[in-house]
C-alpha positions as CSV (number, residue, x, y, z in Angstrom):
1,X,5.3,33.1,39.0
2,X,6.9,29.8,39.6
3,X,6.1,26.8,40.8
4,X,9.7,25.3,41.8
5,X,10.7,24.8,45.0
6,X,11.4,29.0,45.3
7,X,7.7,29.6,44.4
8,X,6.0,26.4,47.0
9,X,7.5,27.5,49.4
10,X,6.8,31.2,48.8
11,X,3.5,30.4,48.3
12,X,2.9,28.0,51.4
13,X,4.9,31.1,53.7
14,X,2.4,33.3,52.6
15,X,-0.8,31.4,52.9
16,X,-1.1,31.8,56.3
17,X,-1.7,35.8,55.8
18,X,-2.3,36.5,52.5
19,X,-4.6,35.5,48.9
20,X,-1.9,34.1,46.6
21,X,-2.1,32.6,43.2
22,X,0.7,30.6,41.9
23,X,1.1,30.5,38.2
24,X,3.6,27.5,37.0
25,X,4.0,27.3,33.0
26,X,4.7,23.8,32.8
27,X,2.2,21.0,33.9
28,X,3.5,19.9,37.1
29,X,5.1,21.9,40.3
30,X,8.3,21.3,41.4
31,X,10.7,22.4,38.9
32,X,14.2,20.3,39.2
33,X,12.0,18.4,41.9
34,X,11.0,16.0,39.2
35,X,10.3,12.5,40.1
36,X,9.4,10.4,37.3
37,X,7.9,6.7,37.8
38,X,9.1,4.2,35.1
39,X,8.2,0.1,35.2
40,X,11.3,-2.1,35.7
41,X,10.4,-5.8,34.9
42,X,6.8,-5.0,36.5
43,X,7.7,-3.5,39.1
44,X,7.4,0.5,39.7
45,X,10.2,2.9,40.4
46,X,10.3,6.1,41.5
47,X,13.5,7.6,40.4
48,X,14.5,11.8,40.9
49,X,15.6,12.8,37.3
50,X,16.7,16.4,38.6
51,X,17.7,17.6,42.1
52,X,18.2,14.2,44.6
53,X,21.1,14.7,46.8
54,X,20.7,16.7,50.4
55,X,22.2,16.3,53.3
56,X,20.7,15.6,57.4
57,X,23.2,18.4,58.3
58,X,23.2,22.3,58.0
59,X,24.0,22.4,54.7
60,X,20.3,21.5,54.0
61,X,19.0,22.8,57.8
62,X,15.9,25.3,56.4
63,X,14.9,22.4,53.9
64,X,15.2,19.6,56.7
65,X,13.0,22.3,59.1
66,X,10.9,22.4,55.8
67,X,10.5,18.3,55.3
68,X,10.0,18.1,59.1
69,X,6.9,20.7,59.1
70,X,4.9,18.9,56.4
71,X,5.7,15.7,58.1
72,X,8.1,14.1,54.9
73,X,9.6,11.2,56.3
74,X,14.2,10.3,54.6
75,X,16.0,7.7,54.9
76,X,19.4,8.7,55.2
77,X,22.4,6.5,53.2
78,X,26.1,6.4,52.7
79,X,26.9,8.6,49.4
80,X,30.2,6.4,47.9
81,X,31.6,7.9,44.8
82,X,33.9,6.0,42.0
83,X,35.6,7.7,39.3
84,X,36.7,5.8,36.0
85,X,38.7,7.2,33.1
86,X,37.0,5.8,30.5
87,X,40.0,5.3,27.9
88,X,42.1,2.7,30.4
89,X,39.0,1.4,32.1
90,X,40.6,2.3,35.4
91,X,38.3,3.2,38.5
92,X,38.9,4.8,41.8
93,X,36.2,3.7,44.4
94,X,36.0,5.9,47.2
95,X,36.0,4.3,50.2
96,X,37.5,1.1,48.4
97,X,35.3,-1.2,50.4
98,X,31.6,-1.3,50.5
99,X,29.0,-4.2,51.4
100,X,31.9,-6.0,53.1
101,X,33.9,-6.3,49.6
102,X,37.0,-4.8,48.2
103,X,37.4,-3.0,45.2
104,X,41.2,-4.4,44.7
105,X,42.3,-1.5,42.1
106,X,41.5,1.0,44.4
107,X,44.1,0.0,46.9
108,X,46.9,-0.1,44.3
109,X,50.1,2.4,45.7
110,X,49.4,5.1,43.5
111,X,45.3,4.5,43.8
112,X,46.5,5.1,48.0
113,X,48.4,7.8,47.2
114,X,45.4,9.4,45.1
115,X,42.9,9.2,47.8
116,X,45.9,10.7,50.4
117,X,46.0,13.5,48.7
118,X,42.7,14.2,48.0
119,X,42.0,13.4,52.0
120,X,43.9,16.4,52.7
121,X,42.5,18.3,49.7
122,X,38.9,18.0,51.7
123,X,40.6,19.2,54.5
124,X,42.0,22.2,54.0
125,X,38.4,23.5,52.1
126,X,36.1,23.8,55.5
127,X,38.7,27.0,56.4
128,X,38.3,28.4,52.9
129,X,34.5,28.0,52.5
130,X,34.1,29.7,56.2
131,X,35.8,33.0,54.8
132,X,33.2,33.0,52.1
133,X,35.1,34.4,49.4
134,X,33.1,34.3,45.7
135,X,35.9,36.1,44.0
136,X,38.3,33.3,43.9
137,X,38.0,30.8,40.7
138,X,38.5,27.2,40.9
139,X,41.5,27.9,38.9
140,X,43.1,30.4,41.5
141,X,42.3,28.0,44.5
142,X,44.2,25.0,42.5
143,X,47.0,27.3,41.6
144,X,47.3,28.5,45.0
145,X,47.0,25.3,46.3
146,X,50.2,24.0,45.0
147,X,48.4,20.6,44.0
148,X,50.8,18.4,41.9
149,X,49.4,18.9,38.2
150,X,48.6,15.0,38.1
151,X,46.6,14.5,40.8
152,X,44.7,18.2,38.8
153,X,44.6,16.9,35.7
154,X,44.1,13.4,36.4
155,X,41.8,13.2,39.3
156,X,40.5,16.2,41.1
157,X,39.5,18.1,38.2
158,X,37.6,15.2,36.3
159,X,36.5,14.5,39.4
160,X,34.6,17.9,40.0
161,X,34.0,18.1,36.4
162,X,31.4,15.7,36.8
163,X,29.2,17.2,38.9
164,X,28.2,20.2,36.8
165,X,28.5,18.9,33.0
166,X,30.4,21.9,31.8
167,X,33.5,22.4,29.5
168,X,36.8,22.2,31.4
169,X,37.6,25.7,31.2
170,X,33.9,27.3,31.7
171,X,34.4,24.9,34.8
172,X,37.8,26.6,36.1
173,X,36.0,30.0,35.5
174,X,33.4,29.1,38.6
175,X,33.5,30.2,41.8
176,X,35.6,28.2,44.2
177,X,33.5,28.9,47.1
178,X,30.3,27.2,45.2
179,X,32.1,24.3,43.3
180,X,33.6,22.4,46.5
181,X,30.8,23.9,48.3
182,X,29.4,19.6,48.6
183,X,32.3,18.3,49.6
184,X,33.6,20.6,51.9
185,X,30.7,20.8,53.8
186,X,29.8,17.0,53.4
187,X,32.9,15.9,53.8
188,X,33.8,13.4,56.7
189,X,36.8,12.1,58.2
190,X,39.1,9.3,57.2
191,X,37.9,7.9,54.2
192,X,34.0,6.9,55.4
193,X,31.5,7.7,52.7
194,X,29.6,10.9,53.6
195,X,26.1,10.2,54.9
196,X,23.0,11.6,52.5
197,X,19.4,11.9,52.5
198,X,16.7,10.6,50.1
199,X,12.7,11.0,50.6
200,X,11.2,7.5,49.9
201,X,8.8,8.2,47.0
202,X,11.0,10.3,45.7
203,X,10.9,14.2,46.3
204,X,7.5,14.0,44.6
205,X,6.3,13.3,47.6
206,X,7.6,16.5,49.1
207,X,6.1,18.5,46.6
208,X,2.8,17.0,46.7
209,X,2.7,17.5,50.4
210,X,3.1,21.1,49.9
211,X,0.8,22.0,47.3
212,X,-1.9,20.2,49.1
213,X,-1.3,22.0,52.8
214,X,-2.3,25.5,50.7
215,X,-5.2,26.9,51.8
216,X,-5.8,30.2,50.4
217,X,-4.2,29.6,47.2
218,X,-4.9,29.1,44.1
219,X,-2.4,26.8,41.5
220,X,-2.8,27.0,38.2
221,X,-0.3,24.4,36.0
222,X,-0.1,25.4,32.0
223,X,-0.4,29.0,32.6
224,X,2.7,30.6,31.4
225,X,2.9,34.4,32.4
226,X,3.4,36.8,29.3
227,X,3.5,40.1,30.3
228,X,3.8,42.1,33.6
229,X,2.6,45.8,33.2
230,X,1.9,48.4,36.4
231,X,-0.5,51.4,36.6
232,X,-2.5,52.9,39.8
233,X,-0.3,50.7,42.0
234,X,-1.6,47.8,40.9
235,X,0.4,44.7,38.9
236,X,-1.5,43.6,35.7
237,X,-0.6,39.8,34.8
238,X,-1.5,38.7,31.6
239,X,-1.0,34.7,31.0
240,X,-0.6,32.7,27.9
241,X,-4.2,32.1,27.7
242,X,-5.3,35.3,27.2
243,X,-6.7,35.9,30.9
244,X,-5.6,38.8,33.1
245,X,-5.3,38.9,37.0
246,X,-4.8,42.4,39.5
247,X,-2.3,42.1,42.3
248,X,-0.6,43.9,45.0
249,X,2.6,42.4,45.3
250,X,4.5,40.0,42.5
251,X,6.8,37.5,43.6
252,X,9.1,36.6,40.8
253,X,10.2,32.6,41.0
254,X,11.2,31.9,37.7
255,X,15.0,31.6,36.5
256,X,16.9,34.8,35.9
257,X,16.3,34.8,31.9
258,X,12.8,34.9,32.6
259,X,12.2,37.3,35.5
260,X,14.6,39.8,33.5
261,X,11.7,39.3,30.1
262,X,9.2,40.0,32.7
263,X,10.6,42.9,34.4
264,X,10.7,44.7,30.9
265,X,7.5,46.8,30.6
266,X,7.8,47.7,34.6
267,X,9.2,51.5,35.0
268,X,11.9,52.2,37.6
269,X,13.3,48.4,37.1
270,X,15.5,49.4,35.1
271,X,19.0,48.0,37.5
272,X,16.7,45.3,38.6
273,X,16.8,43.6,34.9
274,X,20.8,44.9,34.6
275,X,21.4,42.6,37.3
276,X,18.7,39.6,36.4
277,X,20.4,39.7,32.6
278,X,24.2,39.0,33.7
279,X,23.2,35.9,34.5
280,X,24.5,33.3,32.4
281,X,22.8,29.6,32.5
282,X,24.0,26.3,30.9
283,X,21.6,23.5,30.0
284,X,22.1,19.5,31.3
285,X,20.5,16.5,29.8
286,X,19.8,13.5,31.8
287,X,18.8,9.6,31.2
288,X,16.9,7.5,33.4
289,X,18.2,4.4,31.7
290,X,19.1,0.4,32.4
291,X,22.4,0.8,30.4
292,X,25.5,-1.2,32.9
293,X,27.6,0.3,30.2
294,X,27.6,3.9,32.1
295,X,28.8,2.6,35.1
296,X,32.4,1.6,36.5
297,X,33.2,-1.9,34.1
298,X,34.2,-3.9,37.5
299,X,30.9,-4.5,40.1
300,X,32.8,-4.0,43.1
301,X,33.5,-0.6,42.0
302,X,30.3,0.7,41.5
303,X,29.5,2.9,43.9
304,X,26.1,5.7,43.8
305,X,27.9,8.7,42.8
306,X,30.1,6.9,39.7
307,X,31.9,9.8,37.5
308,X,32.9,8.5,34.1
309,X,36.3,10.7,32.3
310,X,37.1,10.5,28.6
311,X,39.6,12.7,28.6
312,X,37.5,16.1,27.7
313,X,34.5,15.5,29.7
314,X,33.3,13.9,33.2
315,X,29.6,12.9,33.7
316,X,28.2,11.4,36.6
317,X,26.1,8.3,37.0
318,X,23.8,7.8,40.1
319,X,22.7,4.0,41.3
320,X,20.8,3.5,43.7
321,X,22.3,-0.1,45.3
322,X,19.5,-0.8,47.6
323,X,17.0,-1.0,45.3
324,X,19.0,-4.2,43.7
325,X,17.7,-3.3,40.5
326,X,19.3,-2.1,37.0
327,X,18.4,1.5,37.2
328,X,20.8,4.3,36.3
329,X,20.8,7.6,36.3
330,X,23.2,9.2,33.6
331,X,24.5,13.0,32.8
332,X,24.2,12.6,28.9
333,X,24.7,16.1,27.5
334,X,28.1,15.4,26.3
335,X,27.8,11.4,24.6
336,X,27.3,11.2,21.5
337,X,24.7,8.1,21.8
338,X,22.1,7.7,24.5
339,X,22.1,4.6,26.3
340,X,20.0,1.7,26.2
341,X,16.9,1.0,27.4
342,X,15.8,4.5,28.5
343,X,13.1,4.6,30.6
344,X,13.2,8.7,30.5
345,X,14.8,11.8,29.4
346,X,15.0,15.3,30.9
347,X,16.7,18.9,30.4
348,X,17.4,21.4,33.0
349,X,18.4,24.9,32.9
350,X,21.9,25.7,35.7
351,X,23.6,28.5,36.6
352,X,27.1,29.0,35.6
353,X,28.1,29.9,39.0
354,X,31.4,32.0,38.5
355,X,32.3,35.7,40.6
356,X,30.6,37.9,38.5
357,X,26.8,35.2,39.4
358,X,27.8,36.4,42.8
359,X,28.3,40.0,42.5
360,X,25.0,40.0,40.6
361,X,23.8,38.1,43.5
362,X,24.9,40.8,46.1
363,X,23.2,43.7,43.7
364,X,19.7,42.2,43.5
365,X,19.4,41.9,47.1
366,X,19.5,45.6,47.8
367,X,16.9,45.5,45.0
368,X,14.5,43.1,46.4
369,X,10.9,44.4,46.7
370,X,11.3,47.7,44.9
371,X,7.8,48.7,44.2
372,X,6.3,45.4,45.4
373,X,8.2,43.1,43.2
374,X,10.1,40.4,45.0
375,X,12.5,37.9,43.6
376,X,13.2,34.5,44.9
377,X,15.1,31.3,43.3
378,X,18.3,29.9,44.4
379,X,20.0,32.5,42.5
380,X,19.3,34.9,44.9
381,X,20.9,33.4,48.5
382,X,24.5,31.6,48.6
383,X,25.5,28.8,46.9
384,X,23.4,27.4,44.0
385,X,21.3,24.8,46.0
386,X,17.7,23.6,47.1
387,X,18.3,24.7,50.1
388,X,18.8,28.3,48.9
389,X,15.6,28.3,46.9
390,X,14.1,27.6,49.8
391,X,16.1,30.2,51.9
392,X,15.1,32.9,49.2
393,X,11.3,32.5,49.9
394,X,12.3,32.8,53.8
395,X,13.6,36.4,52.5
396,X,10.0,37.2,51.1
397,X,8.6,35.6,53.8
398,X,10.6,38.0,56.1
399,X,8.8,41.4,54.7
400,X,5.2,40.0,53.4
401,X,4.4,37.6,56.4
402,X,6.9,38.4,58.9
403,X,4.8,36.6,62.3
404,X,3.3,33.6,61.0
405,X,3.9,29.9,62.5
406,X,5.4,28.7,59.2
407,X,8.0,31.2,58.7
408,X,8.9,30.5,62.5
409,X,9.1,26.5,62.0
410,X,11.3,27.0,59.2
411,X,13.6,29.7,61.2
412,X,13.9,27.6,63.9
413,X,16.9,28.9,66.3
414,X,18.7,31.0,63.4
C-alpha cells in the first residue's frame, strides 16, 4: 500500500520473485516525487513541487545505485543559498559571488564575520553526525555549542528554520542529528557552493521509469485501501471500491498515521500500532509561482536556495537560474497571501523529526515483518530522506527477495 518512492521501489525489488500488486490512493505514483508541468510564456516547464534536492555523494548512494539501474540520466549543479530578513531587506548570499558577479552586501565586515562563523559551524557537525546521536535537540547542540546568541538568533536559526516550515520552538525540539543532517554532510570547504543533483525532466521521469520496468505487477491508482483483516494466514484487503484482494505478505508504504489505521483490526499488532501512532507529522504548503517578490529584493543576491525571515518564520524559495526564466518555487504555509501568478499549488504531509521519532524508529524495526506485515517509508531507516525510503524497501527486499539482481545493483559494495 503505497505508491511513493517506499512502495516503487518495494514493488520493483520484489518483481523479480514474486506477484505483487501495488495499491496507491491518489492518481499518480510517486508521492513527494511530484513533478508538475506548467506553460511559461509558451514554453513548458517541468518543475518538482515536492522532494528535488539530492546529492552525487553517499548521502544519496542507494538512490544514485537506484537512478543508475533504470538508466535516469542528472545533471549535477552548484546549490548557492541566500538568506534575507525580510523587515530590513538585508540578504546574505552564500558564496557572495556567482556567474562572475558580486553580491556587494554580502562582503560587508559583519556579513564576513557571519559566514566565518558559520564556516566553522559546518565544520565541527561531520564529527557530531558520525556519533549518530538522535537524543540531542537542536537546542542542546546550540547551547552546547557556545554560539554567540546573534549569530542564533539572527542567522543560523532562521537559516535552518527555513528548510522545514515549522514554528521556532517545534523546530529547536528536533533532533540535531536530522536537522543539520544536509549540511553536514553536503557541506564543502571554503565557502564553494555545495554541488547537487537534478534529473532533467524532473523526478517524473524517475518514477515513470520505474513503474514501467514492472513486470509482474499490477498498479492500481485511485484505490485507496480501507481495511486490513487476517484469518487462515491469509491478509484480506478491502479497497475503497468495494473490491477485496488475498495475500501472503503486506507491505505497509503509507505514512505512519495511516499504516497505524490499517494495523487496527490485525491481532498481535498491538506494539506495532503503539509505535506507528507516536508519530507526529506537520503539513507544508508550496507554490509554483512567477512572483520576484519571494525572492532576495537585489538580483545579484539571488541564489537557488533563497530563505526569506520575518522575524517569526523562515521559508525557502528555490530558482532554478539556468532555466533563465521567472519560475519560483515558494514555502507558503506561513504567508498570509499567496503570490502572484501561480502556476500551482501543493500540500505535503512531514515528519516532525525530534528524539522520541527516533526511538519509535528503533522500536518498529524489531517489529518488522511480524506475521507477514512489513513496513517501509522513510520513517523507518535514519534520517528523514529519499534516500531512506528507498533504503527501507532494501530492508523488505532483504527477507522477501533476498538473491535477486536488483536488490544486488542497489547494494552495490555495502
Amino acid at each position: 500500500m503505497g505508491g511513493g518512492a517506499a512502495g516503487l521501489a518495494t514493488a520493483w525489488l520484489l518483481d523479480e520473485e514474486h506477484d505483487v500488486t501495488l495499491f496507491e490512493r491518489d492518481h499518480r505514483l510517486g508521492g513527494h516525487a511530484d513533478t508538475r508541468t506548467i506553460d511559461v510564456d509558451g514554453r513548458r516547464v517541468e518543475v518538482d513541487a515536492g522532494f528535488q534536492f539530492f546529492s552525487p555523494g553517499p548521502a544519496y548512494a542507494t538512490f544514485n545505485r537506484l537512478l543508475d539501474a533504470l538508466g535516469v540520466t542528472r545533471e549535477t549543479y552548484a546549490a548557492t543559498l541566500t538568506l534575507t530578513d525580510t523587515r530590513s531587506s538585508r540578504s546574505l548570499a552564500m558564496p557572495p559571488m556567482r556567474g562572475g558577479r558580486l553580491a556587494w552586501p554580502s562582503l560587508a565586515p559583519d556579513a564576513i564575520g557571519t559566514l566565518v562563523r558559520f564556516r566553522s559551524f559546518l565544520d565541527a557537525l561531520p564529527a557530531f553526525l558520525d556519533q549518530h546521536d538522535t537524543t540531542v535537540t537542536v537546542a542542546e547542540y546550540l547551547e552546547r555549542a557556545r554560539l554567540p546568541k546573534s549569530f542564533i538568533d539572527g542567522f543560523l536559526v532562521p537559516l535552518l528554520l527555513a528548510f522545514w516550515c515549522v514554528e521556532r520552538d517545534e523546530f529547536l525540539d528536533f533532533a540535531a542529528v536530522n536537522a543539520f543532517h544536509y549540511l553536514g554532510v553536503n557541506a564543502t570547504s571554503g565557502m564553494r557552493a555545495p554541488v547537487q543533483s537534478e534529473i532533467p525532466g524532473g523526478l517524473r521521469v524517475y518514477v515513470d521509469a520505474l513503474a514501467a520496468s514492472l513486470e509482474r505487477t499490477t498498479v492500481r491508482t485511485d484505490a485507496a485501501v480501507t481495511r486490513i483483516t487476517r484469518a487462515d494466514g491469509a491478509y484480506r484487503v478491502e479497497a475503497h471500491d468495494g473490491t477485496a484482494h488475498e495475500f501472503d505478505r503486506v507491505v505497509l508504504a503509507c505514512n505512519p498515521r495511516l499504516a497505524a489505521e490499517l494495523v487496527a483490526e490485525l491481532p498481535g499488532l498491538e506494539r506495532t500500532r503503539t509505535q506507528l501512532e507516536r508519530f507526529r507529522t506537520f503539513e507544508t504548503r508550496i507554490a509554483i509561482h512567477g512572483d520576484a517578490r519571494f525572492m532576495p529584493p537585489h538580483e545579484a543576491s539571488w541564489s537557488v536556495v533563497n530563505a526569506r525571515w520575518d522575524g517569526t518564520h523562515s521559508s525557502l524559495t528555490v530558482w532554478n537560474p539556468r532555466r533563465g526564466l521567472p519560475v519560483f518555487k515558494s514555502w507558503v504555509t506561513h504567508d498570509g497571501r499567496l503570490p502572484d501568478d501561480v502556476h500551482a499549488l501543493a500540500t505535503y504531509e512531514h515528519g516532525m523529526i525530534t528524539p522520541d521519532y527516533f526511538d519509535a524508529q528503533a522500536r518498529l524495526k524489531g517489529l518488522n515483518g511480524a506475521d507477514g506485515l512489513w513496513l517501509a517509508g522513510l520513517y523507518m531507516h535514519d534520517v528523514d530522506s529519499h534516500e531512506s525510503a528507498v533504503r527501507s524497501a532494501v530492508t523488505v527486499a532483504h527477507a522477501l527477495a533476498p538473491g535477486t539482481p536488483r536488490l544486488q545493483a542497489l547494494l552495490g559494495s555495502t
